[in-house]
C-alpha positions, 0 to 999 in steps of 0.5 A: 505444623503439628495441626498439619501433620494430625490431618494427614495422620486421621486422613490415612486412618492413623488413630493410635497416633499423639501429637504433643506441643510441648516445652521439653525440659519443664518436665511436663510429659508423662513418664513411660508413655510414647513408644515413638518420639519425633523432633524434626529440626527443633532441637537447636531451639531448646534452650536446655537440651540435656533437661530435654534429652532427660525428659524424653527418656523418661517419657519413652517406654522401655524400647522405645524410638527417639528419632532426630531429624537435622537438616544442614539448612536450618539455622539451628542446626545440630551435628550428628556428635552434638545430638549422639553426645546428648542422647547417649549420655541419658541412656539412650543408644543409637539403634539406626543412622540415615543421611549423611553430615548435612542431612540425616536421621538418627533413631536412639533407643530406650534400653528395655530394661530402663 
């Protein structure tokens, strides 16, 4: 998928754009590095989502955009509360909300000053 995704990136010219493979919550991405996050329904997989939540704070920089993608038909699916719960409880803040409960998009925010 992310072999996919980097084609379709350098194919439009994109270059200031860096995919990651990565166990989040090991601790293992740089700290104050990506000023935008993508998981698109991967985060039921995590086995440790609050260590990962953490981790991804960490690696944003201040204003940075975490966005969650969810999808009712992924068997790990995630509820809306459930992802909220997490990242709010890390510092982030909800910044936008596209979708409804069986399919959305969530963007959180890094606070400038964290």
């Amino acid at each position: 998928m992310l072999a996919r995704a980097k084609t379709k990136a350098v194919a439009a010219g994109h270059t200031n754009v860096e995919f990651v493979a990565a166990a989040l919550g090991e601790g293992k991405l740089p700290a104050n590095r990506f000023d935008r996050v993508v998981l698109v329904t991967v985060l039921g997989e995590i086995p440790n989502r609050a260590a990962a939540f953490t981790e991804l704070f960490g690696a944003l920089k201040p204003g940075g955009v975490l966005a969650i993608v969810e999808l009712v038909f992924d068997p790990h699916f995630q509820s809306r509360s459930t992802v909220t719960k997490l990242a709010i409880s890390t510092g982030l803040g909800e910044r936008a909300f596209f979708g409804h409960r069986l399919a959305y998009v969530i963007h959180f925010e890094k606070p400038d000053g964290g």
